[in-house]
ROZA-939122 format. One record per residue (C-alpha): residue number from 1; z, y, x; residue in one letter. Coordinates in nm, 4 decimals. Example, Ala and Ser with C-alpha at 12.3 -4.5 7.8 and 13.67 -1.06 7.14 Angstrom:
2
> 1 | 0.7800 | -0.4500 | 1.2300 | a .
> 2 | 0.7140 | -0.1060 | 1.3670 | s .
END
This chain:
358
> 1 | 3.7643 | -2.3408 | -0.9080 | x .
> 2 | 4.0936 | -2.2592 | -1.0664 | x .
> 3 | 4.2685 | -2.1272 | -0.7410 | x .
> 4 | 4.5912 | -1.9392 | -0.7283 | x .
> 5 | 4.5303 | -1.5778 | -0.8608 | x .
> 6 | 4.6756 | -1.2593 | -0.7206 | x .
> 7 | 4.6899 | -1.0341 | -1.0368 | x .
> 8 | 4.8015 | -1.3096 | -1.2239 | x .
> 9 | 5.1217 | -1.2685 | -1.4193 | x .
> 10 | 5.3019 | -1.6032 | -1.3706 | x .
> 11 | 5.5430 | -1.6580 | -1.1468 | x .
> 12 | 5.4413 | -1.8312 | -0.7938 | x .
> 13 | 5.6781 | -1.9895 | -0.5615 | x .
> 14 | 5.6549 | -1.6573 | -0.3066 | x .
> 15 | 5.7561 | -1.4685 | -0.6145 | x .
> 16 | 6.0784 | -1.6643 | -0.6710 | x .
> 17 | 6.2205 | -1.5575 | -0.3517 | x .
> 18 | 6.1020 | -1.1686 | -0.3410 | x .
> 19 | 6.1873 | -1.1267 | -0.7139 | x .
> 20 | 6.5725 | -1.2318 | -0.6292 | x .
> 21 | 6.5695 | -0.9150 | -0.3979 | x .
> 22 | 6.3350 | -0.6886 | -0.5935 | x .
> 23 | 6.5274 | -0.7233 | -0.9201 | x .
> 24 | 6.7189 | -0.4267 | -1.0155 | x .
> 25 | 7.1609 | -0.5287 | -1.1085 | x .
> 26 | 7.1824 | -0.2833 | -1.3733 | x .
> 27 | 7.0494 | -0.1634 | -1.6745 | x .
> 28 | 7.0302 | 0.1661 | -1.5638 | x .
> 29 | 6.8275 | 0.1137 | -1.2300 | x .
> 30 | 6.5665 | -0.1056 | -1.4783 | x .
> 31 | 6.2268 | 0.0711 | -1.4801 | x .
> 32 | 6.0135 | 0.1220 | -1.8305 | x .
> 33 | 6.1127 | -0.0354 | -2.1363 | x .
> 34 | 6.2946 | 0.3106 | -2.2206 | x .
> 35 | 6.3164 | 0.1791 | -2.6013 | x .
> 36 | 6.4773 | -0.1909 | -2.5062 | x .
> 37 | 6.6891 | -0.0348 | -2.2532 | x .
> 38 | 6.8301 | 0.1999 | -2.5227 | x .
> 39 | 6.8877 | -0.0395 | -2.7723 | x .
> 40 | 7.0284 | -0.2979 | -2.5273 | x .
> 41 | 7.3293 | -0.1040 | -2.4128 | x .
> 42 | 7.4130 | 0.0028 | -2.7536 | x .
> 43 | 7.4399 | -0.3393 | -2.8162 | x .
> 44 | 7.6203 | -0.4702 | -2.4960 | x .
> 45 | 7.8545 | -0.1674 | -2.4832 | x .
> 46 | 7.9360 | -0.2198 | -2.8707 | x .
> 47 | 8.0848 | -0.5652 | -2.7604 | x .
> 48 | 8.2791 | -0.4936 | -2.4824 | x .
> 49 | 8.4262 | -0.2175 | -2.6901 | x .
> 50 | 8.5141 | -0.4477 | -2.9537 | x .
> 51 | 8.6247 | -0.7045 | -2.7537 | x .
> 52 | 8.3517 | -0.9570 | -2.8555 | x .
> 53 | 8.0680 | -1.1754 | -2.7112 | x .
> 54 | 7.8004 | -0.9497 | -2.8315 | x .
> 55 | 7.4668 | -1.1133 | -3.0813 | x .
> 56 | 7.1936 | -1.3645 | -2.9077 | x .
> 57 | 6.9645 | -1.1667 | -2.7588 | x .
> 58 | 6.5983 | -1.2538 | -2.8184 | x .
> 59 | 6.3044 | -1.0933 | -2.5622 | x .
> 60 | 5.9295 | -1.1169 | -2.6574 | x .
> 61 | 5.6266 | -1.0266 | -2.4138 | x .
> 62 | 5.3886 | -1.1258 | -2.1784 | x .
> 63 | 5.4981 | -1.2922 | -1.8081 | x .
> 64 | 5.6613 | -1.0581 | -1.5501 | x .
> 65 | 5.7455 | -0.8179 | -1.7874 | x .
> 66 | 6.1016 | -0.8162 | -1.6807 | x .
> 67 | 6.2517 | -1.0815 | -1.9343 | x .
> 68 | 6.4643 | -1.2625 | -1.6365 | x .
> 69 | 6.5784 | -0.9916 | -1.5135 | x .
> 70 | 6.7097 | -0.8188 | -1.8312 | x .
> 71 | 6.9113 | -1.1563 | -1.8847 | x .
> 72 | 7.0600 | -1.1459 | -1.5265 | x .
> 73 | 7.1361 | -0.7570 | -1.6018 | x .
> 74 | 7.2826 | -0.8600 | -1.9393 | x .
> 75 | 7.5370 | -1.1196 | -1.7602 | x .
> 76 | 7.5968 | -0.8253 | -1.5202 | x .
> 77 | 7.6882 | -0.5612 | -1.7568 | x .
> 78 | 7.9077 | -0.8207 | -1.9506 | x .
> 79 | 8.0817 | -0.9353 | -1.5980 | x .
> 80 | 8.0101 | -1.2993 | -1.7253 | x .
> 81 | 7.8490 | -1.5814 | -1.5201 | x .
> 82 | 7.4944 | -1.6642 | -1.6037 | x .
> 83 | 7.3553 | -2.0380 | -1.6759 | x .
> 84 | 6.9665 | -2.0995 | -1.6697 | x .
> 85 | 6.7398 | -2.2776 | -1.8302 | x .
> 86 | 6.4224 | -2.3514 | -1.9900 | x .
> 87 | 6.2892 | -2.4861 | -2.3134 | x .
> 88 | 6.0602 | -2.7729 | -2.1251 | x .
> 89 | 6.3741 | -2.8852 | -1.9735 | x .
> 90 | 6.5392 | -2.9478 | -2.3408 | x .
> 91 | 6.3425 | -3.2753 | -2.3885 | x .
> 92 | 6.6514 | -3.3926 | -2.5892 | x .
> 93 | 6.9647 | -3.2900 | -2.7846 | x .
> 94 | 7.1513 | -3.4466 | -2.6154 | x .
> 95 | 6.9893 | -3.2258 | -2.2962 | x .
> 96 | 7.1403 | -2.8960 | -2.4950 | x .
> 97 | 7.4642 | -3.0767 | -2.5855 | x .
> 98 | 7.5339 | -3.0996 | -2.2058 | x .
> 99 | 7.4840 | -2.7750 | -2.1601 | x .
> 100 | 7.6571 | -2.6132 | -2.4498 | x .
> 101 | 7.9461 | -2.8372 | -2.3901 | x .
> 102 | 8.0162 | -2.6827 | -2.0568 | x .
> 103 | 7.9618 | -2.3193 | -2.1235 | x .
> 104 | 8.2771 | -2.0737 | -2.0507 | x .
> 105 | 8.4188 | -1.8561 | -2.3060 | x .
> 106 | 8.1510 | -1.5182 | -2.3251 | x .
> 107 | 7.9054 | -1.7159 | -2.0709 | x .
> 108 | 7.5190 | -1.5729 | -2.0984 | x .
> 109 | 7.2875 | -1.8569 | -2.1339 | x .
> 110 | 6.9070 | -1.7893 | -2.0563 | x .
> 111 | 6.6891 | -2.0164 | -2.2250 | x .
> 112 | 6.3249 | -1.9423 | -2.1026 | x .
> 113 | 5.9922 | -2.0410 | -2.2825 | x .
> 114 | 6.2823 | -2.1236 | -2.5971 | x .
> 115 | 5.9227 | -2.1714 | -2.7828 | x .
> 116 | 5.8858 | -2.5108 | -2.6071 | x .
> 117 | 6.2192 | -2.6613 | -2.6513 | x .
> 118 | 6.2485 | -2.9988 | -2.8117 | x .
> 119 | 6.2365 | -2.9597 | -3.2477 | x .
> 120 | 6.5752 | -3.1985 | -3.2193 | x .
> 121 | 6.7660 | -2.9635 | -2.9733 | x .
> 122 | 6.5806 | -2.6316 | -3.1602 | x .
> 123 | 6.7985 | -2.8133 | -3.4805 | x .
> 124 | 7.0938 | -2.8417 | -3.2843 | x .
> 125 | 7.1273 | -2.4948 | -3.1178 | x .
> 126 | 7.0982 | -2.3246 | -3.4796 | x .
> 127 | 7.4785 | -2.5015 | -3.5675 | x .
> 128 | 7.5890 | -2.4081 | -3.1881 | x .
> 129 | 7.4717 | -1.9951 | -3.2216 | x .
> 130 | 7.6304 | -1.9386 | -3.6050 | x .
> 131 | 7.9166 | -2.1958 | -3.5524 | x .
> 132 | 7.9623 | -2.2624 | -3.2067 | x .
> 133 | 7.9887 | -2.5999 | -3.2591 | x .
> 134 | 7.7459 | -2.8747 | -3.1906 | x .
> 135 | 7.7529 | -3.2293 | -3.3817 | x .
> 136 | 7.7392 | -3.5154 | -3.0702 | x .
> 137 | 7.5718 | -3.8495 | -3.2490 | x .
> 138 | 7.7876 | -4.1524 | -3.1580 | x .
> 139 | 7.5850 | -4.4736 | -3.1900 | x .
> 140 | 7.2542 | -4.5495 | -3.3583 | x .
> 141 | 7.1037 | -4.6883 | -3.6790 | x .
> 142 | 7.3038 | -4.6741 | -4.0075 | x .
> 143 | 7.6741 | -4.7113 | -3.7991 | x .
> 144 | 7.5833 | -4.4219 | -3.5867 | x .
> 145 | 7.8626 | -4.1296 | -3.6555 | x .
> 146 | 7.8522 | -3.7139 | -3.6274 | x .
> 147 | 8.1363 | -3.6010 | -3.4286 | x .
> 148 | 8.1805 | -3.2083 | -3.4490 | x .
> 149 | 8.2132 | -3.0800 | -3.0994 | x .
> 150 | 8.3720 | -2.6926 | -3.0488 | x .
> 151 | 8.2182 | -2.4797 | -2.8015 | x .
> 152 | 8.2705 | -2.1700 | -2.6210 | x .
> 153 | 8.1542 | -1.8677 | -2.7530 | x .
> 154 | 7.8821 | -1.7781 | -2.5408 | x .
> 155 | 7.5773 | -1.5578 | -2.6038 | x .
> 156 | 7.1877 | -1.6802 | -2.5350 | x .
> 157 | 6.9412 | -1.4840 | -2.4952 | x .
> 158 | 6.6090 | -1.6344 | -2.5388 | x .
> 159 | 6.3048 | -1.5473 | -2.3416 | x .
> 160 | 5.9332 | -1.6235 | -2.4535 | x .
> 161 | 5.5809 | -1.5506 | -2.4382 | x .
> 162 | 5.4380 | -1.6516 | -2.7871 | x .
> 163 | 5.7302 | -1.4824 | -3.0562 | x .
> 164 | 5.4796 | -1.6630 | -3.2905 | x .
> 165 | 5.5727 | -2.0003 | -3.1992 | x .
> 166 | 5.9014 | -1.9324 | -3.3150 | x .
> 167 | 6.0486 | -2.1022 | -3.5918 | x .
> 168 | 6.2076 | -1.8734 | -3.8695 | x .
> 169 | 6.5469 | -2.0048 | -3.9121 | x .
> 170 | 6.5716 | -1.9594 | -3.5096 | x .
> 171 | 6.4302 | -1.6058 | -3.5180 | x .
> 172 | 6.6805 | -1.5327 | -3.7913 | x .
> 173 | 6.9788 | -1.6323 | -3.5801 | x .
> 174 | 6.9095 | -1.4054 | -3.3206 | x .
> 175 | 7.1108 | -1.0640 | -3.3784 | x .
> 176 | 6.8881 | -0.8669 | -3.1248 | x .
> 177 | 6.5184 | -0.8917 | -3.1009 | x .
> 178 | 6.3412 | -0.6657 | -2.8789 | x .
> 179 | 5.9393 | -0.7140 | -2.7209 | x .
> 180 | 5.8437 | -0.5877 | -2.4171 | x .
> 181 | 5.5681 | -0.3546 | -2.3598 | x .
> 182 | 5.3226 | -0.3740 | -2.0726 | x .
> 183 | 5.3737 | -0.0660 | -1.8535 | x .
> 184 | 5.2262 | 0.2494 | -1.7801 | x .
> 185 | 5.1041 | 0.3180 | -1.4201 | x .
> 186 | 5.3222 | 0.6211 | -1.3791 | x .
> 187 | 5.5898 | 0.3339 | -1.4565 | x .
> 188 | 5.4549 | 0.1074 | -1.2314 | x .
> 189 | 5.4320 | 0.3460 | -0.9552 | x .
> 190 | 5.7748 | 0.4022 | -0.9761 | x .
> 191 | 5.8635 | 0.0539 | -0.9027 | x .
> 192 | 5.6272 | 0.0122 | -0.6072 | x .
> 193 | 5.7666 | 0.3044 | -0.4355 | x .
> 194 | 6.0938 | 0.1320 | -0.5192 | x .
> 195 | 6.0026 | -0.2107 | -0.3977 | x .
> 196 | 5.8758 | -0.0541 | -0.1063 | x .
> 197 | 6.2048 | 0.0987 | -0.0176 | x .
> 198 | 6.3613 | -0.2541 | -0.0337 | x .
> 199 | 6.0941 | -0.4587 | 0.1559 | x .
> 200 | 6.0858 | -0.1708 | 0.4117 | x .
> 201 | 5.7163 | -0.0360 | 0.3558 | x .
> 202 | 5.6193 | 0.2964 | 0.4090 | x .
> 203 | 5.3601 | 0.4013 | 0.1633 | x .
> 204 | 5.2636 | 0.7276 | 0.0805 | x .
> 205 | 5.2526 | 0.8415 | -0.2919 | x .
> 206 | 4.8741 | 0.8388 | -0.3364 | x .
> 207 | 4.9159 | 0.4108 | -0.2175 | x .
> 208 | 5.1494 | 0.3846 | -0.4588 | x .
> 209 | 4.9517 | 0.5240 | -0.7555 | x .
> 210 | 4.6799 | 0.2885 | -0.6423 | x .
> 211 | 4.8664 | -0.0283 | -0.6171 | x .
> 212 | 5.0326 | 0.0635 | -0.9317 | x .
> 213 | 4.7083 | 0.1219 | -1.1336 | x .
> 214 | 4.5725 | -0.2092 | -1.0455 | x .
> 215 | 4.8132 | -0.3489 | -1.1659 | x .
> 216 | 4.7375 | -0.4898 | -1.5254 | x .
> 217 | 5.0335 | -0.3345 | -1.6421 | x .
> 218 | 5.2755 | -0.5584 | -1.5129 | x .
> 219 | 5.5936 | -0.4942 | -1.1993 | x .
> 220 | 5.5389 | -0.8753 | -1.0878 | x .
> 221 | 5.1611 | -0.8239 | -1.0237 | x .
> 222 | 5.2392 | -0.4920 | -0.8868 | x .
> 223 | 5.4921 | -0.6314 | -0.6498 | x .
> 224 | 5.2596 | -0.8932 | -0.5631 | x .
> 225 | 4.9553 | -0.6642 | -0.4498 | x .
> 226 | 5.2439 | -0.4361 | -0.3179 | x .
> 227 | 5.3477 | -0.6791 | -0.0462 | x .
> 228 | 4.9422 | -0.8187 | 0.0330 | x .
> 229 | 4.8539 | -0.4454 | 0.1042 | x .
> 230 | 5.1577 | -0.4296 | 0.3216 | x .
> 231 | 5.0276 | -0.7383 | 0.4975 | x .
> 232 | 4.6693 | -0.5648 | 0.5358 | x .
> 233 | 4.8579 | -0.2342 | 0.7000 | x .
> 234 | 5.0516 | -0.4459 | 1.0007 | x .
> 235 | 4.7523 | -0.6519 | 1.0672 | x .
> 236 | 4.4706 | -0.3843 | 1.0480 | x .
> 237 | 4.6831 | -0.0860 | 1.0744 | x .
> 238 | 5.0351 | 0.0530 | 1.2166 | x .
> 239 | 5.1660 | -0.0498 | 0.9367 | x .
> 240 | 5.1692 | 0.2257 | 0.6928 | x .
> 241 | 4.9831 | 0.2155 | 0.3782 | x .
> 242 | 4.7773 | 0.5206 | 0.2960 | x .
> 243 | 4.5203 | 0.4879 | -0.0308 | x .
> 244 | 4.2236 | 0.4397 | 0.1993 | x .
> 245 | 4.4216 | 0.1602 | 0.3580 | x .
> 246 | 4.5413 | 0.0107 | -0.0298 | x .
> 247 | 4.1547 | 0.0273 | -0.1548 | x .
> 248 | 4.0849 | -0.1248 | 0.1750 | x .
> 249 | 4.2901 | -0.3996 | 0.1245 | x .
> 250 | 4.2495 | -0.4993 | -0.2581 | x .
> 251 | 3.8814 | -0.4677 | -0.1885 | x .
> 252 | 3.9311 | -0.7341 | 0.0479 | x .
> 253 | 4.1425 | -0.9480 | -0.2454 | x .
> 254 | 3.8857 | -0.8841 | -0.4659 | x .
> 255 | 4.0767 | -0.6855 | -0.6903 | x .
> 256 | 3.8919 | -0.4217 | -0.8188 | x .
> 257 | 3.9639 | -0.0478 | -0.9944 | x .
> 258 | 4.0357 | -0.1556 | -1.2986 | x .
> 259 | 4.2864 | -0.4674 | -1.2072 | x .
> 260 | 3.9866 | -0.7031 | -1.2457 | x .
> 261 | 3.9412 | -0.9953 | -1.0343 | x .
> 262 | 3.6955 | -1.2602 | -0.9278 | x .
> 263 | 3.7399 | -1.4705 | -1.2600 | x .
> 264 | 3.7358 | -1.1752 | -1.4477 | x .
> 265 | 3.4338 | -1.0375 | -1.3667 | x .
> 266 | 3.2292 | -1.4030 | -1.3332 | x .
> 267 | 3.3138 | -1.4659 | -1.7231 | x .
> 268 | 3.1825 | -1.0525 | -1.7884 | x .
> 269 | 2.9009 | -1.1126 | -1.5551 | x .
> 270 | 2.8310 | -1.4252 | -1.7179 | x .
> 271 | 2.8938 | -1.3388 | -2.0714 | x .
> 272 | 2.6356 | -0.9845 | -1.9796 | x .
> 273 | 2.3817 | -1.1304 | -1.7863 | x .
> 274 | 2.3212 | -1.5054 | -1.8814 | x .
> 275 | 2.3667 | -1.4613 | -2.2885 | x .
> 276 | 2.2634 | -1.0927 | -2.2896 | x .
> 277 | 2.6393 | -0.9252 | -2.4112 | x .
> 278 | 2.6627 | -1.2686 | -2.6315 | x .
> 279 | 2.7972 | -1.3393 | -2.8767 | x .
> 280 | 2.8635 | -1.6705 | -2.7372 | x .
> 281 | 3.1208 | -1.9747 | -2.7466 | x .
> 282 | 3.4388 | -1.9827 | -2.5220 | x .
> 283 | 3.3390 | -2.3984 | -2.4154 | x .
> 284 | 2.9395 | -2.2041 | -2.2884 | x .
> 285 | 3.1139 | -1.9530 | -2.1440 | x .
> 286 | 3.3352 | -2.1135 | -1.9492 | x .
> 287 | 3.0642 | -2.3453 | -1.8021 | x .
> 288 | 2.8748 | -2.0874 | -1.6864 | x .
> 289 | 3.1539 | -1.9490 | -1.4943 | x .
> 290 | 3.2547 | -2.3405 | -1.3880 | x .
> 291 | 3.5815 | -2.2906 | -1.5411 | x .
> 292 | 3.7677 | -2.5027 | -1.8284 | x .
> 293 | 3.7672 | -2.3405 | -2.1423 | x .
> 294 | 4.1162 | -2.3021 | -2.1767 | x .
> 295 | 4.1743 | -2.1306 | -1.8088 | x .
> 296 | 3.9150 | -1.8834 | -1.9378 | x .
> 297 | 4.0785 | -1.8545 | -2.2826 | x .
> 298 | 4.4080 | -1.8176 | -2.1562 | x .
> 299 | 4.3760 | -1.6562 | -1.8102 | x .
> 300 | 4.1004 | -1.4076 | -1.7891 | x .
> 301 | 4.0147 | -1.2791 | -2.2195 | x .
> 302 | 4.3691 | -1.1603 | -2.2598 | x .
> 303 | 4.3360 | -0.8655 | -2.0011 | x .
> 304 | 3.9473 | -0.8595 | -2.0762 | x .
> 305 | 4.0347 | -0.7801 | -2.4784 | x .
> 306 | 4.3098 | -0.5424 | -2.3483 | x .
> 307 | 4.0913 | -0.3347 | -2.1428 | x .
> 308 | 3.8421 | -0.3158 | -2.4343 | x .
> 309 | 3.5672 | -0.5008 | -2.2039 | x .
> 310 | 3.5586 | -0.8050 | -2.4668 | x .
> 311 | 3.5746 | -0.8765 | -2.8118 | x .
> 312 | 3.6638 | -1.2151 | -2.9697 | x .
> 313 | 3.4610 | -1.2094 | -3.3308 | x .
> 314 | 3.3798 | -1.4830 | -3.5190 | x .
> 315 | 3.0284 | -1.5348 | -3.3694 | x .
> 316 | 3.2353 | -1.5508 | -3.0483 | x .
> 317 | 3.2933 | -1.3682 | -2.7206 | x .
> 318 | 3.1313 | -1.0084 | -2.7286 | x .
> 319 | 3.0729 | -0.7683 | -2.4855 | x .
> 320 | 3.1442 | -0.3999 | -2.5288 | x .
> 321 | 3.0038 | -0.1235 | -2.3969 | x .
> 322 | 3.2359 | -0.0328 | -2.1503 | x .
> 323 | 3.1577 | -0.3971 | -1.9819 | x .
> 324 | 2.8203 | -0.2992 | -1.8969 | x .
> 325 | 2.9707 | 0.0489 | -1.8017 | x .
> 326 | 3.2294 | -0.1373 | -1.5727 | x .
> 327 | 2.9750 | -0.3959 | -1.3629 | x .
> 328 | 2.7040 | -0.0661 | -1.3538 | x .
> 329 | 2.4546 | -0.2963 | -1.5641 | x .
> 330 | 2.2250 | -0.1304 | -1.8664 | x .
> 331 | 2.2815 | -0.3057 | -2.1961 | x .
> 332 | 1.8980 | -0.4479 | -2.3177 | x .
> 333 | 1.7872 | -0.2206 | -2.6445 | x .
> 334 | 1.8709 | -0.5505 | -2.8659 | x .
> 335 | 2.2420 | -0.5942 | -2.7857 | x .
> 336 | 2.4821 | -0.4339 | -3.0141 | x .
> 337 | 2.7684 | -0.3072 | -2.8943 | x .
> 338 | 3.1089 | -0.3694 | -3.0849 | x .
> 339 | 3.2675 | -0.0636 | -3.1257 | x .
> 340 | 3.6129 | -0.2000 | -3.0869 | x .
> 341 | 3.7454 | -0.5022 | -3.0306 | x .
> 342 | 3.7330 | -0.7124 | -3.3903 | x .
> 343 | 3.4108 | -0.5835 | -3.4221 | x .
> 344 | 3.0878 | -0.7759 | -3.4352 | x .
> 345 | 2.7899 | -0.6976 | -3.3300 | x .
> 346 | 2.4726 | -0.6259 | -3.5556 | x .
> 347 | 2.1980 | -0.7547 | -3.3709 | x .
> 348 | 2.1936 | -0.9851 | -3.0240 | x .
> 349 | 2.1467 | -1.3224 | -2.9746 | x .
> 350 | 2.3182 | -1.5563 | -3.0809 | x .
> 351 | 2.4620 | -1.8055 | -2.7807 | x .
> 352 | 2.7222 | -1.9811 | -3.0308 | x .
> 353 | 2.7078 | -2.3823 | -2.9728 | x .
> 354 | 3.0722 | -2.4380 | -2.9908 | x .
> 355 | 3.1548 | -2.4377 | -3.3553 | x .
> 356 | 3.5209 | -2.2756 | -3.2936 | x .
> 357 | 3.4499 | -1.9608 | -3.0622 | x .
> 358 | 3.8672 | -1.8644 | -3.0611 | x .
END
């Protein structure tokens, strides 16, 4: 039951190919993120005053956030070529010694998902970002010898999801550490009237301010929808996208007023009407819903706790009141209602069989 989702956050193959001409050159035409933009150019103009490769740059946040395309902007502001990369694709040193060793002098390297890289190349690229050297191993067992290898100076900036998963020596190294904030809907209309302009899709404002609200906060979901309601308007319609039209057509996605999808609302359903509000465990939750407990976990609570709709105690997974407000259900006069989310309820069943409910 795990099908593709359409407000989901990671990046689909479609995406790949729309992003490329949705993604803004410069830091100036970049949307939101009026804090990291500031900081940024302080940092990247400081350089090229200076004459210098400017500090690693690390970027924290959730997917489609903008964290590729503040590296491509980076490289562009610069005027240095850009090399790509990802930590799953580090499986050795020796993987990160190839690329280091072919870097140009002031190159950008992006290193996505850096959280994931290999603990051998993670010890390696601390010597190549202070030093700019790496150390290439020659041989094996007691005759095997450390030749010191000079690099270019280049500058990484690192992208990733989980800042927690970070190591603190690598943190350390990084000069610039900035974490992106989901975005406002006034933000997020912005950039769907934008995209709009690009894709050539006439949308009135009202359209935009609905696509935009749906959006969980995030420009690549935003662009998504953006581009199925345009689909909706030249099938159904002549094309243009009025709000009736955009409700119309995220109705018809499933995608409802608050950014919630199918998933989302089986595990609310589920967690409101089968365990009465809960508290229960993630593993009986997610059976209920037929999902795995980590697609549950991992997919659907993280915008659920956001919106305030569940709470994760240590009983387990806990409906608020604004859940039963949401699916138009009355809470029974023996749930209690968290009143935020790390709060647990004072009376309820207890639906708990897994014994590790986070």
């Amino acid at each position: 039951m795990n099908e593709e989702r359409l407000v989901s956050a990671e990046q689909s193959v479609e995406d790949q190919a729309i992003d490329a001409a949705l993604r803004p050159k410069q830091l100036d035409d970049f949307i939101g993120q009026e804090r990291v933009r500031e900081q940024l150019s302080l940092v990247l103009h400081s350089a090229l005053r200076r004459g210098r490769t400017p500090d690693h740059v690390l970027l924290s946040g959730g997917p489609g956030l903008g964290k590729t395309t503040l590296a491509m902007i980076i490289a562009a502001e610069l005027g240095k070529p850009l090399r790509i990369t990802s930590g799953p694709a580090i499986e050795r040193a020796g993987d990160l010694a190839a690329v280091l060793s072919t870097l140009s002098e002031g190159e950008v390297l992006f290193l996505d998902e850096i959280h994931r890289m290999a603990r051998p190349a993670e010890e390696m690229l601390y010597l190549a970002m202070e030093d700019f050297r790496v150390d290439v191993v020659v041989g094996k067992g007691p005759g095997a010898t450390a030749i010191p290898l000079d690099i270019a100076r280049f500058t990484l900036v690192g992208a990733t999801t989980r800042a927690g998963m970070l190591p603190g020596p690598l943190r350390d190294r990084f000069g610039f550490t900035a974490h992106m904030d989901f975005y406002e809907p006034a933000e997020l209309e912005v950039i769907v009237r934008r995209s709009a302009g690009l894709l050539g899709v006439r949308i009135d404002d009202e359209a935009a301010a609905e696509v935009a609200f749906r959006s969980r906060g995030t420009p690549r979901i935003a662009n998504r929808l953006l581009r199925r309601v345009r689909d909706y308007a030249e099938v159904r319609a002549d094309g243009r996208v009025t709000r009736e039209l955009a409700r119309a057509a995220l109705k018809l996605y499933e995608v409802d007023e608050e950014g919630l999808d199918r998933l989302d609302r089986a595990v609310l359903r589920a967690l409101l009407t089968k365990f009465g509000g809960g508290p229960v465990g993630l593993s009986t939750l997610a059976v209920s819903v037929g999902e795995e407990p980590e697609t549950v976990e991992v997919v659907a609570e993280p915008f659920l706790v956001r919106q305030g709709l569940l709470a994760r105690t240590a009983r387990g997974r806990v409906a608020t009141a604004a859940a039963w407000e949401h699916l138009g259900l009355t809470p029974p006069p023996s749930a209690g209602l968290p009143t935020g989310t790390g709060a647990a309820p004072a009376t309820g069943a207890l639906f708990d069989v897994d014994t590790e409910p986070d």
